[in-house]
Backbone as a ProteinNet text record, in pm:
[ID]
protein_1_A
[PRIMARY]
XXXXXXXXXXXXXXXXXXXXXXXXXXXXXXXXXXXXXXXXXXXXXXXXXXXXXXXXXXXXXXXXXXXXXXXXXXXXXXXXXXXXXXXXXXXXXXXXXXXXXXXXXXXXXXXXXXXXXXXX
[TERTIARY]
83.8	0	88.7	40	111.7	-10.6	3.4	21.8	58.8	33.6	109.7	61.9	78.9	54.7	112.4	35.9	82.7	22.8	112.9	73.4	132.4	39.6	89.6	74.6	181.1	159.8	224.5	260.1	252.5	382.5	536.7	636.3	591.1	662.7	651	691	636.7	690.8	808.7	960.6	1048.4	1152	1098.4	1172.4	1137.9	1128.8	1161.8	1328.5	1384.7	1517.1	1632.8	1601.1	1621.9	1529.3	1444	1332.1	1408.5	1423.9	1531	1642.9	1710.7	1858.3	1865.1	1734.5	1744.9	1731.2	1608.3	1595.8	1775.6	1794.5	1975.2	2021.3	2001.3	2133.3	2081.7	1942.2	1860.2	1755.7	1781.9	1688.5	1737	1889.8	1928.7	1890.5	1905.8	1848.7	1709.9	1637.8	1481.8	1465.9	1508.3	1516.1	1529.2	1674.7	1730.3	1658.6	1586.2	1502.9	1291.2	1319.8	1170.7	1150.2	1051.4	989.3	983.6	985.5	1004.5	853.5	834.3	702.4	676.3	763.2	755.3	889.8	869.1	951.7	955.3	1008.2	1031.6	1061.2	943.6	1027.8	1075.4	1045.4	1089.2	998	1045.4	991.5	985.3	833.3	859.5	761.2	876.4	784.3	634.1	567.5	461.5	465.1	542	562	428.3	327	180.6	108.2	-36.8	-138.2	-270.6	-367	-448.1	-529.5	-506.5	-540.8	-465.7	-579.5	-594.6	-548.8	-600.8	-567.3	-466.1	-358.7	-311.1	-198.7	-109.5	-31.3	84.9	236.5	296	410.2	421.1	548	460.4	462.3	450.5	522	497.4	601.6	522.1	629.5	582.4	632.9	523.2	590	529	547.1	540.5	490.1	401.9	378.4	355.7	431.1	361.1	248.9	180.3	29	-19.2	-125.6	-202.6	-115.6	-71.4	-17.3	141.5	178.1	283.4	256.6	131	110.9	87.6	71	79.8	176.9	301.3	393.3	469.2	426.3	502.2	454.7	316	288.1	340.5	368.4	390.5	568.4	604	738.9	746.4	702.8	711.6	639.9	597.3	601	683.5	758.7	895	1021.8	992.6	1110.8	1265.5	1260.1	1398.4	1447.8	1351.9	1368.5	1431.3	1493.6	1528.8	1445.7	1299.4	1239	1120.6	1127.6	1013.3	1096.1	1274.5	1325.3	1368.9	1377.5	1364.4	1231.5	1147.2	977.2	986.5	1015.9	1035.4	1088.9	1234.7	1313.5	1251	1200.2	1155.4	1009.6	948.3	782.7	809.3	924.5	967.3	945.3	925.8	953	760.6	710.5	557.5	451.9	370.5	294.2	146.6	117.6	18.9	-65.9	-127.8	-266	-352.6	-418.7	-554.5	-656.1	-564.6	-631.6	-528.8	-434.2	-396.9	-370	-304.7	-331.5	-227.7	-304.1	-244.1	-331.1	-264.7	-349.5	-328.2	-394.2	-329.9	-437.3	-398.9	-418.4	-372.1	-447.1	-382.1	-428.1	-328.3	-362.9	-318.8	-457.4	-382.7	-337.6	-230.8	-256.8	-369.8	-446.6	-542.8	-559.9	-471.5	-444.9	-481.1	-496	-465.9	-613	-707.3	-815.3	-939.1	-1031.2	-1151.9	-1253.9	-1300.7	-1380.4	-1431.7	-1546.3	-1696.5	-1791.6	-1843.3	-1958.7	-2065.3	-2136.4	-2275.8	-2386.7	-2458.8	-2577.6	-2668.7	-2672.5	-2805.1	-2905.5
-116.9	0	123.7	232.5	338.4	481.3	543.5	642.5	799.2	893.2	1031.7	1120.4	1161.2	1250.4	1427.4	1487.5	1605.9	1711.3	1793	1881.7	2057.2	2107	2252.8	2311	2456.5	2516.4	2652.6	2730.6	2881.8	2925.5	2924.7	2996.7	3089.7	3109.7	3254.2	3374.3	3477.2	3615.1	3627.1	3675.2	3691.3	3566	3433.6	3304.4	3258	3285.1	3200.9	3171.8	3291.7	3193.3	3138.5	3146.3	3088.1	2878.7	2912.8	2780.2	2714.4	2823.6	2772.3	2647	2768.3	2666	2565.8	2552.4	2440.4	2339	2352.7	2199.3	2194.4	2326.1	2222.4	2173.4	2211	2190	1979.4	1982	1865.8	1783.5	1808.4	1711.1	1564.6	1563.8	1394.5	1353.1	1404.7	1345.3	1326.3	1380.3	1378.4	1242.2	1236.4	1116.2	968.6	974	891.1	866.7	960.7	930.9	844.7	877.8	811.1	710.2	650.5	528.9	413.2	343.7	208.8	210.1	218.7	195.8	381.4	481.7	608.8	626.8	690.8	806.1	940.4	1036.9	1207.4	1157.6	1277.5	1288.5	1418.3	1542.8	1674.8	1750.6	1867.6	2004.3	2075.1	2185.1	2274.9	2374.7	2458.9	2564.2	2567.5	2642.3	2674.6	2794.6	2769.3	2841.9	2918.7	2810	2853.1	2739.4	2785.8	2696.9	2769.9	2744.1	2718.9	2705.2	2666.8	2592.2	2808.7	2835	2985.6	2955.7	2840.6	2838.4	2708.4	2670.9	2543	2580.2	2728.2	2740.5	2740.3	2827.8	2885.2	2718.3	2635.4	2554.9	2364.7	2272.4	2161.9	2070.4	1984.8	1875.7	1750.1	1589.9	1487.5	1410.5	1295.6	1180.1	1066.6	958.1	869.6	747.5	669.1	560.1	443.3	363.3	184.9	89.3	201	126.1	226.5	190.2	219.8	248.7	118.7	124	175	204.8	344.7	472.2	467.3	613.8	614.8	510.8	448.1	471.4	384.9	384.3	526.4	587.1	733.1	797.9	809.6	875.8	838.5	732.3	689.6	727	727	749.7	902	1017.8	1088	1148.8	1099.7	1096.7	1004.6	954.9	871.4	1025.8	1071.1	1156.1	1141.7	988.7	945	914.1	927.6	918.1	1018.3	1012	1127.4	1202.9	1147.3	1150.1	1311.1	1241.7	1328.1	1452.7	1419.5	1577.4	1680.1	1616.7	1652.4	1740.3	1659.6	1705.8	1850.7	1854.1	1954.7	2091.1	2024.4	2128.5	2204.3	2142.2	2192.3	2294.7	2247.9	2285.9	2479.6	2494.1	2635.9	2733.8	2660.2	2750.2	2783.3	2711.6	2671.2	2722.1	2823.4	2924.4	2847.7	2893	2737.2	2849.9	2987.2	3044.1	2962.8	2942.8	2817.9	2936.5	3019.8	3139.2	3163.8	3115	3094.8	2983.6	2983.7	2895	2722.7	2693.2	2535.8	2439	2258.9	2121.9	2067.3	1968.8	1849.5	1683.9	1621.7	1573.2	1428.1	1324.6	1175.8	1134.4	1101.8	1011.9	907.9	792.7	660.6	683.1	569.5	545.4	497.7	521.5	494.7	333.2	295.1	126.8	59	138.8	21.1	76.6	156.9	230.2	198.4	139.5	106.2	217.9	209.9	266.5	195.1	274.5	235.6	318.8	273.1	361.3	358.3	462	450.4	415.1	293.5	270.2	353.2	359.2	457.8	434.8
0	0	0	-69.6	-31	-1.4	61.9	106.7	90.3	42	75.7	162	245	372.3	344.5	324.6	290.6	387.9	482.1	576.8	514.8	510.9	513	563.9	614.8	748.9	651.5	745.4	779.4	886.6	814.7	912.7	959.4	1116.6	1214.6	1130.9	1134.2	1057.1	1093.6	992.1	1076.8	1092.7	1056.5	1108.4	934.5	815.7	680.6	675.5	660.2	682.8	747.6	874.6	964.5	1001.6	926	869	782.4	673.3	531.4	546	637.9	689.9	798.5	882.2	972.3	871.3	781.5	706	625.4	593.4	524	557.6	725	817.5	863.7	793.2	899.6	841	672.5	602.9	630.9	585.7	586.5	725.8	828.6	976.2	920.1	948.4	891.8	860.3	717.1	622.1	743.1	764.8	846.9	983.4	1060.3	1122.2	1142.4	1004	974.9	1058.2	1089.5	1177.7	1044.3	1083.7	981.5	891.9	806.7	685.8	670.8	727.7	644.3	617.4	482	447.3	445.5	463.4	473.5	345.7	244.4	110.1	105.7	199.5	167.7	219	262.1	267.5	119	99.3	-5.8	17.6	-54.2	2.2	-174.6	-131.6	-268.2	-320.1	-451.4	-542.8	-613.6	-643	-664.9	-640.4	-607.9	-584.1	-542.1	-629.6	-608.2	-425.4	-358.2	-232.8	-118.2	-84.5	-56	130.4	208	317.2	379.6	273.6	317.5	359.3	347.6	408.4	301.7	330.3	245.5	224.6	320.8	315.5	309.4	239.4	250.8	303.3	383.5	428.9	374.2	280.2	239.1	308.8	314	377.1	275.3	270.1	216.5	340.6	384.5	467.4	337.6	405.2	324.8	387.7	514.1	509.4	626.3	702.9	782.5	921.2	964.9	1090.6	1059.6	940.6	934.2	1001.1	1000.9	1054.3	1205.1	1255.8	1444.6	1455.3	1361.3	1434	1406.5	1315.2	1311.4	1444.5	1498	1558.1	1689.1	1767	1885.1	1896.5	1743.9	1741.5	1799.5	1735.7	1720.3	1937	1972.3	2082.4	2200.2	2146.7	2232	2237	2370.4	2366	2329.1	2344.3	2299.7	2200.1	2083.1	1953.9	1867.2	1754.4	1671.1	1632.3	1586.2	1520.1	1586.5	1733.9	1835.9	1868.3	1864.8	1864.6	1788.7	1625.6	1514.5	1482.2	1550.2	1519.2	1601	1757.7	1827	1781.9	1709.6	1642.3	1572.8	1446.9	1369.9	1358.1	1498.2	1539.4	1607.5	1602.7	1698.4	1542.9	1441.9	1302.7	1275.8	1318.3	1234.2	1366.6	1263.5	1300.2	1389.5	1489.6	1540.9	1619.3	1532.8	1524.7	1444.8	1523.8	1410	1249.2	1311.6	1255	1097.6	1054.3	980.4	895.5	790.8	665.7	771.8	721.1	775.1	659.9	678.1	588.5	646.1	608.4	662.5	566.3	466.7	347.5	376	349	323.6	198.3	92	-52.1	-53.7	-144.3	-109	-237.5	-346.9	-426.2	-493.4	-619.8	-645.8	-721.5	-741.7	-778.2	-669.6	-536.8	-422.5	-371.6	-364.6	-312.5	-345	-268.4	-304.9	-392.7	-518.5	-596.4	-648.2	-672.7	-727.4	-815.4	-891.6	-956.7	-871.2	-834	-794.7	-936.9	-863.7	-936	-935.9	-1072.4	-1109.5	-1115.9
[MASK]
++++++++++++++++++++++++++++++++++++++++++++++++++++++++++++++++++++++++++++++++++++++++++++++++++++++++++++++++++++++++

């Protein structure tokens, strides 16, 4: 199965590049930290789009099923993980007024996704 998880948020005014250079300084950790059945495919920022409240920066991940996303999440709350202080690091950059542009998106692949025609 696969998965894409796409979150968009909204840097602090003041903190883009200082945002910029943590991910240089901290993508390959990222990567290297994933929980087993995700991948970090990248931060980006949005050049254009369509989508008015999802927020100026995207983060991808990639899961290979359902309980990828358990175990990301339990990861990501193990203080002793890379993964939960990576997450920390990076959370001091991202704007968390509910009042601004934020997402938060799961796609399955569509080969693997139950569809149907409705009977007419």
């Amino acid at each position: 199965m696969k998965f894409i998880q796409i979150g968009g948020y909204t840097v602090k005014a003041g903190q883009e590049e200082a945002h910029q250079e943590w991910l240089i300084e901290n993508e390959e950790r990222l990567r290297k930290a994933a929980p087993p059945g995700t991948k970090y495919i990248g931060t980006f920022a949005a050049v254009f789009s369509s989508e008015k409240a999802a927020g100026g920066y995207r983060v991808l991940f990639e899961h290979d099923s359902y309980g990828a996303l358990d175990a990301s999440a339990a990861t990501a709350k193990d203080p002793d993980s890379d993964w939960h202080k990576l997450s920390m690091e990076v959370s001091k950059f991202i704007e968390t007024d509910w009042n601004l542009p934020y997402s938060n998106e799961l796609l399955k692949n569509v080969v693997e996704a139950t569809i149907w025609d409705p009977k007419t």
